[in-house]
Structures are given as C-alpha cells and as structure tokens.
C-alpha positions in Angstrom: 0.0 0.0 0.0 3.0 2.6 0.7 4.6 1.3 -3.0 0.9 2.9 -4.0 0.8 5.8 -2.1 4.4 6.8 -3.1 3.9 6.7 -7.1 0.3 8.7 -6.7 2.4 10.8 -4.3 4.5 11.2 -7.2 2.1 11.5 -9.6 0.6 14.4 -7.8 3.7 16.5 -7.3 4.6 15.3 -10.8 1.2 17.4 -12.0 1.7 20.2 -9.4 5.2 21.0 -10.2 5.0 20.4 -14.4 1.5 22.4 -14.6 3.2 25.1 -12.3 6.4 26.2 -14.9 4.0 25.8 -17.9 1.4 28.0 -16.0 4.2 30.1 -15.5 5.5 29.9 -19.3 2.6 30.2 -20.9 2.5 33.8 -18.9 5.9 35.3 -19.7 6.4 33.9 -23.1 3.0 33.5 -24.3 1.7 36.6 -22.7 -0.9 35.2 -21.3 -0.1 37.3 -18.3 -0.6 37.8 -14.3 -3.5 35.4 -13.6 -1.4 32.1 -15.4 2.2 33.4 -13.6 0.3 33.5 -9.6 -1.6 30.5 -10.9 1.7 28.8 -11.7 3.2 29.8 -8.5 0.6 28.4 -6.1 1.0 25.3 -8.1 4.5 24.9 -7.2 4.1 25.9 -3.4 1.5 22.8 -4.0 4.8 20.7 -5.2 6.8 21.5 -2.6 3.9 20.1 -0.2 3.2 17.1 -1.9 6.6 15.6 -1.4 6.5 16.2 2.1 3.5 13.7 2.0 5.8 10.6 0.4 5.7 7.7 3.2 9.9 7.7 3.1 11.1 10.1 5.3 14.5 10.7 3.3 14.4 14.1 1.9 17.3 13.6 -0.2 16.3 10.1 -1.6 12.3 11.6 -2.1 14.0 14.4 -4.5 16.5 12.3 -6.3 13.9 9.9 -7.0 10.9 12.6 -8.2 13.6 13.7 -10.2 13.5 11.2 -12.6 9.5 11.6 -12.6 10.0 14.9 -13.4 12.1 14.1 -16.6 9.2 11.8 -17.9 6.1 13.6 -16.9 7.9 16.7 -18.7 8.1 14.7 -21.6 4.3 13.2 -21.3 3.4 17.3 -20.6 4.5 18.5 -23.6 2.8 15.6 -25.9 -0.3 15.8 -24.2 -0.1 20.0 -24.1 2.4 20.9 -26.6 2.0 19.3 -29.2 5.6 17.8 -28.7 6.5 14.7 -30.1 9.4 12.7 -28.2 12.0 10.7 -30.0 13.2 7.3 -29.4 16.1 8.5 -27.2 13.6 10.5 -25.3 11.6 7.9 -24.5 14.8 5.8 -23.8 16.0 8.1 -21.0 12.8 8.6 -19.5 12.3 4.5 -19.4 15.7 4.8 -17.8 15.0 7.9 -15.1 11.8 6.0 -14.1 14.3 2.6 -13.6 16.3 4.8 -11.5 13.0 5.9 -9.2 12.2 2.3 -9.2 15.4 1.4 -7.6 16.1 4.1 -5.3 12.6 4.4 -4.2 11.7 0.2 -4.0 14.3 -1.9 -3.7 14.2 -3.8 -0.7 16.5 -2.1 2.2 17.1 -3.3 5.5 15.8 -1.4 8.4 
C-alpha cells in the first residue's frame, strides 16, 4: 500500500510541479499574463507540499527519485499540451530515469 501511495504521491507532485512552470510559461512567453504566472506559482508551493507527503522520510532520496519523474512527466506534458512529439532516445531516458526511481525508491532495504 505505501509502493501505491508513493507513485500517486509522485504522480501528484509530478502534475503540481510540471503544470506550475507551464502556467508560469505560458505567462511570460506567451503573454498570457498575471493570472497564469500567480496560478503557476501556487502550483509549485503545491509541489513542494506534496513531497513532504511521500511515506519515506528521506528528503534527499524523495528528491533524487521525483527527479527522474519529473524528466518523464515533462516529456508526457508536452505531448499531451504541446503538441511535442518525443524521439526514441527521449523515450529511452525517461524508461531509464523512471528505472532509476524504481530502484532508489523500492528496492528492498534493510531497516
């Protein structure tokens, strides 16, 4: 149940942290303007709660291991809002980033 909670967890942060900077983009470079930048900005305060919520209490080992969420759900972000289409050596290093999560989140440790 915590392997669950930790990838929604992730998933969550993943949204909050992503949908923050393009808020924040799409107000500065699209000139979309105030509303999308404060927008943007509570979404990444949002982030920044989130991981505090991960069931591991290892700050550095929550971070290393969003990091390579971050580096795929960037890449699912931009197809799904960008129109961005990823390459085969996107997709490989994202398959790779989210083996690293896997192992630095889920391998078994000892207590």
């Amino acid at each position: 149940m915590d392997t669950l909670r930790s990838m929604l967890l992730f998933v969550a942060a993943a949204i909050a942290e992503i949908g923050g900077a393009w808020l924040v983009w799409q107000g500065v470079r699209e000139h979309r303007g105030w509303v999308w930048i404060g927008a943007g900005v509570i979404a990444l305060g949002l982030y920044g709660f989130v991981a505090t919520l991960q069931p591991d209490a290892h700050f550095g080992r929550i971070l290393a291991a969003y990091g390579g969420v971050f580096v795929a759900g960037s890449l699912a972000w931009g197809m799904a809002l960008d129109g961005f289409r990823p390459d085969r050596y996107d997709v490989t290093g994202a398959l790779l980033c989210l083996a690293g999560v896997a192992v630095i989140m889920y391998a078994p440790r000892s207590a």
